[in-house]
VOZA-361076 format. One record per residue (C-alpha): residue number from 0; x, y, z. Coordinates in nm, 2 decimals, decimal comma. Example, Ala and Ser with C-alpha at 12.3 -4.5 7.8 and 13.67 -1.06 7.14 Angstrom:
pt seq->0	u->1,23	v->-0,45	w->0,78 .
pt seq->1	u->1,37	v->-0,11	w->0,71 .
//
This chain:
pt seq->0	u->-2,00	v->0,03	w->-2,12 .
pt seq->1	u->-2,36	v->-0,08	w->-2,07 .
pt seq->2	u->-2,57	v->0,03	w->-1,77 .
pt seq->3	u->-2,84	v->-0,09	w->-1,58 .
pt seq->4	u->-3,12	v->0,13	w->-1,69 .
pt seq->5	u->-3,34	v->0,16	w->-1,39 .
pt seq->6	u->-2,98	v->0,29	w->-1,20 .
pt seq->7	u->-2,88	v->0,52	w->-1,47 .
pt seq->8	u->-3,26	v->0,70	w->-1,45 .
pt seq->9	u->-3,23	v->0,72	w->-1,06 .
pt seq->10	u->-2,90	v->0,91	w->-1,07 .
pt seq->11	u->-3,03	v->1,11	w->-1,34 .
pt seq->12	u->-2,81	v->1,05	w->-1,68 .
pt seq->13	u->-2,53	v->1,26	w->-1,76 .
pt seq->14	u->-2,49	v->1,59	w->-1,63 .
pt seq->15	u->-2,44	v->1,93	w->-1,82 .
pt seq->16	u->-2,05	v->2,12	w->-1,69 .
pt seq->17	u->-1,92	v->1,79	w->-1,70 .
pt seq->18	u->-1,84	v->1,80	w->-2,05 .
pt seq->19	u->-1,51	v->1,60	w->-2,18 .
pt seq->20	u->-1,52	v->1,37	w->-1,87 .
pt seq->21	u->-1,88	v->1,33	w->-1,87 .
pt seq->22	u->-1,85	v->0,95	w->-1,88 .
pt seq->23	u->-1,64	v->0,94	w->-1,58 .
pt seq->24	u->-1,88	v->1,17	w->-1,35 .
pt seq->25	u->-2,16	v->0,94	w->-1,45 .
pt seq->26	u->-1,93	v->0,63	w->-1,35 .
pt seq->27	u->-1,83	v->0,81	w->-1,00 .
pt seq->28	u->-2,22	v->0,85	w->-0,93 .
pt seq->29	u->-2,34	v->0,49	w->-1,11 .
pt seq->30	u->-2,06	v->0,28	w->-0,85 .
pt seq->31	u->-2,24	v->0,50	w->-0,54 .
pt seq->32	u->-2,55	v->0,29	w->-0,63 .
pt seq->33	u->-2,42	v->-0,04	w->-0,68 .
pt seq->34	u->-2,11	v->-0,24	w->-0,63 .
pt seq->35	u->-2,18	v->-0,49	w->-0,92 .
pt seq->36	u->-1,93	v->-0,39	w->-1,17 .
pt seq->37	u->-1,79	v->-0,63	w->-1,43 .
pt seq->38	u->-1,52	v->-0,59	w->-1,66 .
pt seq->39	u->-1,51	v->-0,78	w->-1,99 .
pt seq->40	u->-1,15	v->-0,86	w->-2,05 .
pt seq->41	u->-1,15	v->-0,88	w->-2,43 .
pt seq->42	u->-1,09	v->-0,63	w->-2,70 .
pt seq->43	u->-1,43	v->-0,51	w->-2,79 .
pt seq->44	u->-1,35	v->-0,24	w->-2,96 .
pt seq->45	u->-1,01	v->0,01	w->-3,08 .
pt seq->46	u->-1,05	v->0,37	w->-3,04 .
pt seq->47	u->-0,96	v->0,61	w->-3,36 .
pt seq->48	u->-0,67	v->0,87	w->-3,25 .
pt seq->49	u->-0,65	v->1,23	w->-3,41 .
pt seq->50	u->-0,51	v->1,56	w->-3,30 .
pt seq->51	u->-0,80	v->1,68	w->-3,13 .
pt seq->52	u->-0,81	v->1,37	w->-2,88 .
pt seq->53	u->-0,69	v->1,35	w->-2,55 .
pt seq->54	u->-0,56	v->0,96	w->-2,69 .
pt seq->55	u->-0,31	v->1,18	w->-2,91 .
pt seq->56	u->-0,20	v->1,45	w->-2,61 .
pt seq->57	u->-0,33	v->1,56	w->-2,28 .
pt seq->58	u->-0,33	v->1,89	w->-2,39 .
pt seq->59	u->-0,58	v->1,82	w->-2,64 .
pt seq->60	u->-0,85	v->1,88	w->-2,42 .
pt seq->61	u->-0,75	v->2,04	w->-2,10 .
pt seq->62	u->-1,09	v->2,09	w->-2,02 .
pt seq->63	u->-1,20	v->1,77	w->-2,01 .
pt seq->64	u->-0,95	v->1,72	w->-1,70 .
pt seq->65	u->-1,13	v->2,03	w->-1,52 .
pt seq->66	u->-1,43	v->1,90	w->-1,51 .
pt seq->67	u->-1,25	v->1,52	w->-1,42 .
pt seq->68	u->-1,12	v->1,73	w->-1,14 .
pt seq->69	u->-1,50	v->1,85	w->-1,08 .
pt seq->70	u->-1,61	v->1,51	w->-1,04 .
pt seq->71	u->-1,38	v->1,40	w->-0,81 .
pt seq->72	u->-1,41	v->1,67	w->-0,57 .
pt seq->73	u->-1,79	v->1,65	w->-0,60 .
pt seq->74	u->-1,78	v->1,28	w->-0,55 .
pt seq->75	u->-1,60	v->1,32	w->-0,24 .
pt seq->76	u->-1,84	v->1,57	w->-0,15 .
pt seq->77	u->-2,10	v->1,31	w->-0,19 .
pt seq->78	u->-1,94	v->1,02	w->0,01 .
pt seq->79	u->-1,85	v->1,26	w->0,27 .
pt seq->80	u->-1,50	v->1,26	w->0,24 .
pt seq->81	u->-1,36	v->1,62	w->0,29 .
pt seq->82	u->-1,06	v->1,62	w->0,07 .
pt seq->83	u->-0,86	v->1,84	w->-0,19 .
pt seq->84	u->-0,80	v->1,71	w->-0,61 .
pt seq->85	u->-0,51	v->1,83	w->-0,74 .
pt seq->86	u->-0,35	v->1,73	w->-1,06 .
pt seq->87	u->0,00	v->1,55	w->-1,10 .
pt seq->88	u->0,24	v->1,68	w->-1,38 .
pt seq->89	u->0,17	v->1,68	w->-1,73 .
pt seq->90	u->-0,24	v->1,66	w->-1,60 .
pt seq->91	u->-0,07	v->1,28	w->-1,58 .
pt seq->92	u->-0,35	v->1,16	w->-1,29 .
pt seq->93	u->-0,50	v->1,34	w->-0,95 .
pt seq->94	u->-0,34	v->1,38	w->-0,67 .
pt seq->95	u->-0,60	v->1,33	w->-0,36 .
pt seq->96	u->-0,56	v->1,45	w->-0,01 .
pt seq->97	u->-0,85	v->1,33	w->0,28 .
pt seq->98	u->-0,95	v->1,55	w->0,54 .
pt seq->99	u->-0,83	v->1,33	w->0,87 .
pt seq->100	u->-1,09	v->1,35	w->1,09 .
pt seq->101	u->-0,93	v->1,25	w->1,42 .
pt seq->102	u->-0,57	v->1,35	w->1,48 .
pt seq->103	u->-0,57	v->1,25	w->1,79 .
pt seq->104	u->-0,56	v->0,91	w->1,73 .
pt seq->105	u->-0,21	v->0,72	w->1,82 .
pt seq->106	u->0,04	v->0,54	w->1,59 .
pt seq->107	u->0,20	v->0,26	w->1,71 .
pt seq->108	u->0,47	v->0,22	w->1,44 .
pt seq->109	u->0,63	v->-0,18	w->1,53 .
pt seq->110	u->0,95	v->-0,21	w->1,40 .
pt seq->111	u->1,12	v->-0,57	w->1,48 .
pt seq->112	u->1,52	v->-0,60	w->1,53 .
pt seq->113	u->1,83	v->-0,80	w->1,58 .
pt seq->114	u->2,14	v->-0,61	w->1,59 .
pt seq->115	u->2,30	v->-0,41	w->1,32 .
pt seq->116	u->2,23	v->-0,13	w->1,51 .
pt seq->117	u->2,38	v->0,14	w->1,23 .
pt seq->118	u->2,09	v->0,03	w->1,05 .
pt seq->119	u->1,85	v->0,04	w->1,31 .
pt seq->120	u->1,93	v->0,44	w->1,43 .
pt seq->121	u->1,91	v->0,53	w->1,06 .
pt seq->122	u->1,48	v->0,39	w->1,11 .
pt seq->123	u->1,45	v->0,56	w->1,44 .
pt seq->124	u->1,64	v->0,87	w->1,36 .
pt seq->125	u->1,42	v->0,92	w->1,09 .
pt seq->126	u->1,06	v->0,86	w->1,22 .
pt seq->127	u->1,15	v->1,10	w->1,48 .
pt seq->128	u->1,36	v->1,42	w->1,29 .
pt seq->129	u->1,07	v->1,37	w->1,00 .
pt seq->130	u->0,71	v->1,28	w->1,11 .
pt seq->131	u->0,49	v->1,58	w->1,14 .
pt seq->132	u->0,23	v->1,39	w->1,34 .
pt seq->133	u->0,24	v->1,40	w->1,68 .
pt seq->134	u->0,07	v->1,15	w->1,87 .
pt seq->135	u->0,30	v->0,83	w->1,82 .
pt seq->136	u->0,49	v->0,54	w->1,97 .
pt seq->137	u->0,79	v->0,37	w->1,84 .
pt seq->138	u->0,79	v->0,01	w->1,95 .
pt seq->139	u->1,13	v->-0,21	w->1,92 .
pt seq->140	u->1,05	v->-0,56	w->1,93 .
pt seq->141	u->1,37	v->-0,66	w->2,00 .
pt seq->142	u->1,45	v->-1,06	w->1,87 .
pt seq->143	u->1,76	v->-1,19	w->2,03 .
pt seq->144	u->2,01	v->-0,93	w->1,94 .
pt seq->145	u->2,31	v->-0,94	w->2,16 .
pt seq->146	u->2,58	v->-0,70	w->2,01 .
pt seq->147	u->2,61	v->-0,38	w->2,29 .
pt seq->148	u->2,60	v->-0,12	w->2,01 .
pt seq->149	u->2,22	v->-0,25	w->2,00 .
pt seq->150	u->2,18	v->-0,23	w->2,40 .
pt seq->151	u->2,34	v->0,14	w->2,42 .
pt seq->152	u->2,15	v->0,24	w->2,09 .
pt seq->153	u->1,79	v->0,12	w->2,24 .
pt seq->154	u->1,90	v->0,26	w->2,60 .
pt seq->155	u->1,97	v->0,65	w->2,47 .
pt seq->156	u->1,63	v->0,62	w->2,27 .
pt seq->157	u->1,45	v->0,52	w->2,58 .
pt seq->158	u->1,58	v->0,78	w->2,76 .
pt seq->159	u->1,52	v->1,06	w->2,49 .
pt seq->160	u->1,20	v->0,95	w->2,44 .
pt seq->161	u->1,08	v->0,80	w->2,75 .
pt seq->162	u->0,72	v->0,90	w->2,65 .
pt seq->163	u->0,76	v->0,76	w->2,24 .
pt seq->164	u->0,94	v->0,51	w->2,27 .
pt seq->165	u->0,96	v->0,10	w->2,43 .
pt seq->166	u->1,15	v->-0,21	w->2,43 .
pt seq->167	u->0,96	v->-0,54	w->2,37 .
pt seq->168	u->1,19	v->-0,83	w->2,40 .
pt seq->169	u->1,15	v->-1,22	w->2,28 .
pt seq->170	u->1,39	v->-1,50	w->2,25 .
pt seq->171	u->1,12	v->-1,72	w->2,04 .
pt seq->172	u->1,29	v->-1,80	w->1,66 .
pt seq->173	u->1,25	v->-1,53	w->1,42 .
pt seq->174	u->0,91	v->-1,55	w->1,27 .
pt seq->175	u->0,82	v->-1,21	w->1,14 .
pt seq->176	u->0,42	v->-1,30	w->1,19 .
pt seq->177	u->0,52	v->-1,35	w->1,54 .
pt seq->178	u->0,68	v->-1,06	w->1,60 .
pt seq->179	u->0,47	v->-0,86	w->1,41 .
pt seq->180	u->0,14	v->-1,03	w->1,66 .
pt seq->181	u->0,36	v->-0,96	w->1,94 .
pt seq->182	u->0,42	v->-0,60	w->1,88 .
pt seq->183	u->0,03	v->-0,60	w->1,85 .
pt seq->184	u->0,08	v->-0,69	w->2,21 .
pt seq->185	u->0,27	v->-0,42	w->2,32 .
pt seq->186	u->0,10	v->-0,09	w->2,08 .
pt seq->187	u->-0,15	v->0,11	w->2,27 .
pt seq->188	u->-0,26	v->0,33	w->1,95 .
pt seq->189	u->-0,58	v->0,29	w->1,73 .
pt seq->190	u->-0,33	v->0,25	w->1,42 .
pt seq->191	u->-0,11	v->0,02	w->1,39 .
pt seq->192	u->0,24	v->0,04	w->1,09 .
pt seq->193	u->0,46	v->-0,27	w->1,03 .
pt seq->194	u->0,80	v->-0,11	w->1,00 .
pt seq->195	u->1,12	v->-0,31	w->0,86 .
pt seq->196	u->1,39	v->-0,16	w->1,10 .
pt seq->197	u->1,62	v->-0,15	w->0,74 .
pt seq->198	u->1,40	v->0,16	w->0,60 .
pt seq->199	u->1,41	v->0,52	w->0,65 .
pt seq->200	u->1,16	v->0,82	w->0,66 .
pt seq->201	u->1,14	v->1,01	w->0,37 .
pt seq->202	u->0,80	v->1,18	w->0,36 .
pt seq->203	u->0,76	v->1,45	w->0,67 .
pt seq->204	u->0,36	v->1,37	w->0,68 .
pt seq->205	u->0,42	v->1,00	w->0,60 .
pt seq->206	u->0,12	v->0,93	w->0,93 .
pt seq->207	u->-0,08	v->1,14	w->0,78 .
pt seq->208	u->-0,08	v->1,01	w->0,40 .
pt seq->209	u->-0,15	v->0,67	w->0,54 .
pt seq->210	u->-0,42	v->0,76	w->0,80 .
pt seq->211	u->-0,61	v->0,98	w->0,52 .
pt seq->212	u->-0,69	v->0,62	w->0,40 .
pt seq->213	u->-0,72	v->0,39	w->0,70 .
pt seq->214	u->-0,92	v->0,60	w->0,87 .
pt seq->215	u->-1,19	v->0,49	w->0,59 .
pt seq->216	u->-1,38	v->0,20	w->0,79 .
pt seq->217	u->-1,39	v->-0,02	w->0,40 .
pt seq->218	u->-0,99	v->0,03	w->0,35 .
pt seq->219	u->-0,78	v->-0,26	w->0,54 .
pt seq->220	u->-0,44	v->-0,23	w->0,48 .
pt seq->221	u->-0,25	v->0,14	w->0,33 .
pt seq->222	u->0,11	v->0,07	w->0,20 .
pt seq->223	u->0,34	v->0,31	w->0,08 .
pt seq->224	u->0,60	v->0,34	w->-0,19 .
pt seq->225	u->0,91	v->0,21	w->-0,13 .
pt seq->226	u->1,25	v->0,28	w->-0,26 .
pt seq->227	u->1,61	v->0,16	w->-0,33 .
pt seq->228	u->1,88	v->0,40	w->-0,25 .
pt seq->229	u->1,93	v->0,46	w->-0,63 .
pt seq->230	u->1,55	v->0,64	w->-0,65 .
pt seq->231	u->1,41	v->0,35	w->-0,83 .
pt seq->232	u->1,09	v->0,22	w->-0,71 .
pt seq->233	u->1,12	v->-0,15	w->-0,48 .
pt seq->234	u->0,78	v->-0,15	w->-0,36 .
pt seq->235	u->0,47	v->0,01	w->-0,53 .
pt seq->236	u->0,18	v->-0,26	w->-0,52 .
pt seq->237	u->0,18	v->-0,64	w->-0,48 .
pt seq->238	u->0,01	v->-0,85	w->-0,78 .
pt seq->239	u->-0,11	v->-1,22	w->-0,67 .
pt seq->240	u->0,05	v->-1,45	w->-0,94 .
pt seq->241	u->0,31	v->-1,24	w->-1,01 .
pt seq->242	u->0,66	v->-1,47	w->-1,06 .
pt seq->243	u->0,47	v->-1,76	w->-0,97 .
pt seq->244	u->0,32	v->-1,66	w->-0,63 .
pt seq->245	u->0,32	v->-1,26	w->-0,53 .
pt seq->246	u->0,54	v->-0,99	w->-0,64 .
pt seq->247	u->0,58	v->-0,66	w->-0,67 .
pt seq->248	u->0,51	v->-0,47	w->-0,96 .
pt seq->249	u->0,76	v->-0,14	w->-1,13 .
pt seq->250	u->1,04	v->-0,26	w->-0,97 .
pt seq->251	u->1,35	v->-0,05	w->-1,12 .
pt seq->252	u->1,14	v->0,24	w->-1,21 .
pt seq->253	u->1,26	v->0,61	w->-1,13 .
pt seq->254	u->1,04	v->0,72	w->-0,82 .
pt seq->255	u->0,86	v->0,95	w->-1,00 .
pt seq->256	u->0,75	v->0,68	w->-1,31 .
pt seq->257	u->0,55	v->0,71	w->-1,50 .
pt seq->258	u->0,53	v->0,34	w->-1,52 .
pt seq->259	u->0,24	v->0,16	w->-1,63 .
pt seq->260	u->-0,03	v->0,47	w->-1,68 .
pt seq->261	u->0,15	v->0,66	w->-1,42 .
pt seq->262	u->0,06	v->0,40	w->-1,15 .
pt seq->263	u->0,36	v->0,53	w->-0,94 .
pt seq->264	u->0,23	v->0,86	w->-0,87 .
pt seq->265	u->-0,15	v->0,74	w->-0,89 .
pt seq->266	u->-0,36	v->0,59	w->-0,54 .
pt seq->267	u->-0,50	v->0,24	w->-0,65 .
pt seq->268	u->-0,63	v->-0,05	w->-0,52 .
pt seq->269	u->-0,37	v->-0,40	w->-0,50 .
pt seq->270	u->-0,46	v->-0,72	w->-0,44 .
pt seq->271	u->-0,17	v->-0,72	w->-0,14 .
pt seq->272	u->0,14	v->-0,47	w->-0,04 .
pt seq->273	u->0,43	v->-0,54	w->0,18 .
pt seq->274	u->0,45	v->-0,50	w->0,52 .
pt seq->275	u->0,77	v->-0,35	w->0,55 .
pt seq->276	u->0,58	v->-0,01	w->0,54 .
pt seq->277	u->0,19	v->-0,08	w->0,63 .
pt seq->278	u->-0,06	v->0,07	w->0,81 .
pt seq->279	u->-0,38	v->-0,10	w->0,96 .
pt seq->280	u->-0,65	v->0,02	w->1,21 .
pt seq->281	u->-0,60	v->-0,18	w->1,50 .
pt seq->282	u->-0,93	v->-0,30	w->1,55 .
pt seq->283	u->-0,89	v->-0,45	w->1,17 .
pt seq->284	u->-0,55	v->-0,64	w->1,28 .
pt seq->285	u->-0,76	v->-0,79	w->1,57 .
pt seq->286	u->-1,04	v->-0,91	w->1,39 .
pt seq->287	u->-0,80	v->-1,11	w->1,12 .
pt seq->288	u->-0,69	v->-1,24	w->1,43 .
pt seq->289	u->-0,32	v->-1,06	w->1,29 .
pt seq->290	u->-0,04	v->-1,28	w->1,10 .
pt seq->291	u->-0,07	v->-1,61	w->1,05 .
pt seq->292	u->0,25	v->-1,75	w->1,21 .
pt seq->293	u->0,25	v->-2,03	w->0,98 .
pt seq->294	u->0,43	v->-1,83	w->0,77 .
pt seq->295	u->0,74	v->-1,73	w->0,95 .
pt seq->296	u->0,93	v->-1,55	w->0,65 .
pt seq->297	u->0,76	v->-1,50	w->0,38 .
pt seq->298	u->0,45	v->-1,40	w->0,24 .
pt seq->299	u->0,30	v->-1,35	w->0,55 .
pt seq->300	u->0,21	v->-0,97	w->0,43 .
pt seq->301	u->0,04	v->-1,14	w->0,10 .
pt seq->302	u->-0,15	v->-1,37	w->0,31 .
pt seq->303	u->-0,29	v->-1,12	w->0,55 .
pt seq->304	u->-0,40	v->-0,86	w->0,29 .
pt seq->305	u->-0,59	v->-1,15	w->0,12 .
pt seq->306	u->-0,75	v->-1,23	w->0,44 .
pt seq->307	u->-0,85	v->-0,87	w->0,48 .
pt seq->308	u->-0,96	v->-0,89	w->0,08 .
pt seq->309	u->-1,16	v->-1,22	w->0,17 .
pt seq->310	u->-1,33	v->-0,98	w->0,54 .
pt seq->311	u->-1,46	v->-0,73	w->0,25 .
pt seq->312	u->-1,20	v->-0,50	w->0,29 .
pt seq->313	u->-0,95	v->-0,29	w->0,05 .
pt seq->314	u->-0,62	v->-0,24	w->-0,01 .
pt seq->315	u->-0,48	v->0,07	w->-0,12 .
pt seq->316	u->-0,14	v->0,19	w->-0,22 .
pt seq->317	u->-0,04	v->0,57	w->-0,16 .
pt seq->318	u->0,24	v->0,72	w->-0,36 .
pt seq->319	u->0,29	v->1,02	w->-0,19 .
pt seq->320	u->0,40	v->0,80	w->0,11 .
pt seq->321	u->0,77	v->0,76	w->0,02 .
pt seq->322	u->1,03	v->0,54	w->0,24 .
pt seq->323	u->1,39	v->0,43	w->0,13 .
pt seq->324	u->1,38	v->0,04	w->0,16 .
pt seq->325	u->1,71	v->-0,15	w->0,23 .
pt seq->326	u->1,60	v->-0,46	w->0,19 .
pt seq->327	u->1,77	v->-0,77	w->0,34 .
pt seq->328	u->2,03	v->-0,62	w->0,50 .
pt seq->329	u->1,94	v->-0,71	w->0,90 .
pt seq->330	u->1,85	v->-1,07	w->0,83 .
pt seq->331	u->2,07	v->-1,16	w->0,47 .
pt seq->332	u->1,93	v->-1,32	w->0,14 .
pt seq->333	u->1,66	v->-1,55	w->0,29 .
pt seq->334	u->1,79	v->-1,80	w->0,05 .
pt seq->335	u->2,12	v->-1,92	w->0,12 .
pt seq->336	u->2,10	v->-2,22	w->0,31 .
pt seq->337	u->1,91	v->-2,57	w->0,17 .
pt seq->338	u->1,71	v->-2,50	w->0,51 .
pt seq->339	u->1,57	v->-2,19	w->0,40 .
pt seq->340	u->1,56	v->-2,29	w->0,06 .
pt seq->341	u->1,30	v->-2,58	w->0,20 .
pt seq->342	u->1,09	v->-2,31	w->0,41 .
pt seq->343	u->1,06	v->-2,12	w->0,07 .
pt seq->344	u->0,93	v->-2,34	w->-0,10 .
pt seq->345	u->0,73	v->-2,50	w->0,18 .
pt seq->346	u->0,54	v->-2,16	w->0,23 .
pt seq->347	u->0,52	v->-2,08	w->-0,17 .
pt seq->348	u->0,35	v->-2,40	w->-0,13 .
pt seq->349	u->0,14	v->-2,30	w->0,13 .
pt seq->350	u->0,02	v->-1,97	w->-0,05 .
pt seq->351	u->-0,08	v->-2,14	w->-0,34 .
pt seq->352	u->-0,23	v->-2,38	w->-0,19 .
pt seq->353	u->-0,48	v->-2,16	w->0,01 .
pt seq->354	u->-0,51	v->-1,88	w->-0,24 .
pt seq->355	u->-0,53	v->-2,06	w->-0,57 .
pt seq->356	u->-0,80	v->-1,88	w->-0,72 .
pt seq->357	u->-0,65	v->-1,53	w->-0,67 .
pt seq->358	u->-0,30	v->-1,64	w->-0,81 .
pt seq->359	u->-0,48	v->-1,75	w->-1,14 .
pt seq->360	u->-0,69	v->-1,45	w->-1,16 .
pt seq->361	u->-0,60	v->-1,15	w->-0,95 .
pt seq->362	u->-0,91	v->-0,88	w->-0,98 .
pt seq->363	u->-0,68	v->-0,60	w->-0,98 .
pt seq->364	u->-0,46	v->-0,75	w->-1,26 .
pt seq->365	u->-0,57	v->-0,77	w->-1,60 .
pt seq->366	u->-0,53	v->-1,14	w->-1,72 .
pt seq->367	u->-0,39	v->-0,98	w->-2,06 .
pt seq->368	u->-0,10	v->-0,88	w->-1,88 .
pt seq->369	u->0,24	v->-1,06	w->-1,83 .
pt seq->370	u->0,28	v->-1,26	w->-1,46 .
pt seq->371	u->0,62	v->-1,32	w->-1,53 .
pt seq->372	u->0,74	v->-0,96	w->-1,58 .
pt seq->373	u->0,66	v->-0,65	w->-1,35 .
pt seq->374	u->0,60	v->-0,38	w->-1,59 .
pt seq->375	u->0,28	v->-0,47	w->-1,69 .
pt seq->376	u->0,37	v->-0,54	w->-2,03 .
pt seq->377	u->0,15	v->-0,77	w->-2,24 .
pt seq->378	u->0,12	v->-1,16	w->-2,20 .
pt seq->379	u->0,15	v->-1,31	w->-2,56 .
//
């Protein structure tokens, strides 16, 4: 690392009870001073391993990941962010918990429909038997479904939770950046989260994990991690460039990982995240003017994180956040028919197009790593 020397003397050098992760408090107070941080993408350097370094075994140096657990509290301290460091297992990461400093805020969690009403009671009947936070609104935006089991389902809903719960109906075309801007519409809370009606609630303070984060005025969108029915990990970050356009990465990892250095269990920052779980302060969602409905079916979610990227915002993924994902199953493979086949190509086309330089170089990717695999293995 090399430092700019007038900032290192400001913040005072390294500090002693830091020792073992003395490096890393200095880097927590350096990056309060400037936002000009460049990383050199090359091998500079490889790092001996012996037995008495943490690059051989954690438990090594357990002391060095007290006082890492020091500087992140302290750092919080610093930025005014009330919050609680934990460790993860095996002392594989932190666990970090925010203070909320408003939970009186409301949720309007957007979930958009057509029929397969099993599927849709499993959503609803989760959010409601789960979430610990209180003040929230369920919103069906209800596209053209006309099977009755819908109509009864939505009816008993509405009527055991006339306060939580409302119908928004349109006939338009499916377009999921429509619906999503229509449900916009129709939300009366200061958070907004983009629900896929095929999930289901896992995580009782699922609100809270998210708000913890978008309650931060430089975080835009929060995403969670989502899951296939088998435990395996379907959704734990977005990389731009990924298969050709955007994909997700981990996919078919147990939901626990590790994965790539624990990524699963570990907060970080992604380029995009799907919106079949996302949170977003509503005021941010206004001010991107919400979805672009040019993309009716896909990428829509990558497009608008980039757009919040490109307003100076961040996008963050929390693990503890966990929802089973069953995806496809209200609308079918989106690929089927040479109709669809055309729109998916037609909006690849139009993501590439528009965000070229972040699918050649996403800056929360390194470009030694493989885009046509999702473990983050090496490119050769």
């Amino acid at each position: 690392t090399v430092f700019r020397t007038n900032i290192m003397r400001k913040i005072g050098g390294w500090r002693v009870g830091f020792e073992g992760s003395q490096d890393y408090d200095l880097v927590l107070r350096f990056t309060e001073q400037t936002n000009n941080v460049y990383h050199i993408p090359k091998v500079l350097y490889h790092w001996r391993v012996h037995e008495e370094s943490t690059a051989s075994s954690e438990e090594a140096k357990p002391y060095a990941f007290m006082a890492a657990q020091k500087a992140l509290t302290e750092a919080l301290e610093r930025r005014e962010m009330p919050g609680k460091v934990d460790f993860l297992d095996g002392f594989r990461g932190y666990s970090i918990r925010l203070k909320i400093h408003d939970d009186s805020k409301r949720v309007s969690i957007i979930i958009p429909t057509k029929d397969k009403a099993d599927v849709l009671q499993a959503c609803i009947e989760s959010i409601f038997e789960k979430t610990t936070y209180s003040n929230f609104e369920v919103i069906v935006i209800d596209n053209n479904s006309v099977e009755q089991d819908t109509f009864e389902l939505l009816k008993k809903w509405q009527n055991d939770e006339p306060n939580r719960f409302k119908i928004a109906r349109t006939e338009e075309p499916f377009n999921f950046s429509y619906l999503m801007n229509f449900g916009r519409k129709n939300a009366t809370g200061e958070y907004l989260v983009l629900l896929n009606n095929d999930t289901k609630i896992i995580t009782d303070d699922w609100l809270e994990g998210m708000i913890e984060h978008a309650q931060r005025e430089e975080i835009g969108a929060v995403g969670a991690k989502l899951l296939y029915p088998n435990d395996t990990i379907q959704h734990a970050g977005v990389v731009i460039g990924l298969g050709g356009a955007a994909g997700h990465v981990l996919v078919g990892e147990h939901r626990d990982g590790p994965g790539y250095f624990n990524y699963v269990n570990l907060l970080n920052n992604y380029s995009a995240l799907t919106a079949a779980c996302l949170m977003v302060r509503t005021e941010v969602f206004d001010q991107l003017k919400g979805f672009d409905e040019q993309f009716a079916v896909e990428y829509n979610d990558v497009d608008f994180c980039l757009r919040l990227m490109n307003a100076g915002y961040r996008n963050v993924y929390v693990p503890n956040v966990e929802v089973y994902h069953f995806e496809s199953i209200s609308r079918g493979h989106p690929h089927l028919t040479k109709e669809s086949m055309n729109r998916h190509k037609s909006e690849i086309k139009m993501l590439r197009d528009r965000w070229e330089n972040y699918i050649e170089r996403d800056p929360h990717y390194n470009p030694n790593l493989s885009l046509g695999a999702h473990d983050f293995r090496m490119k050769f």
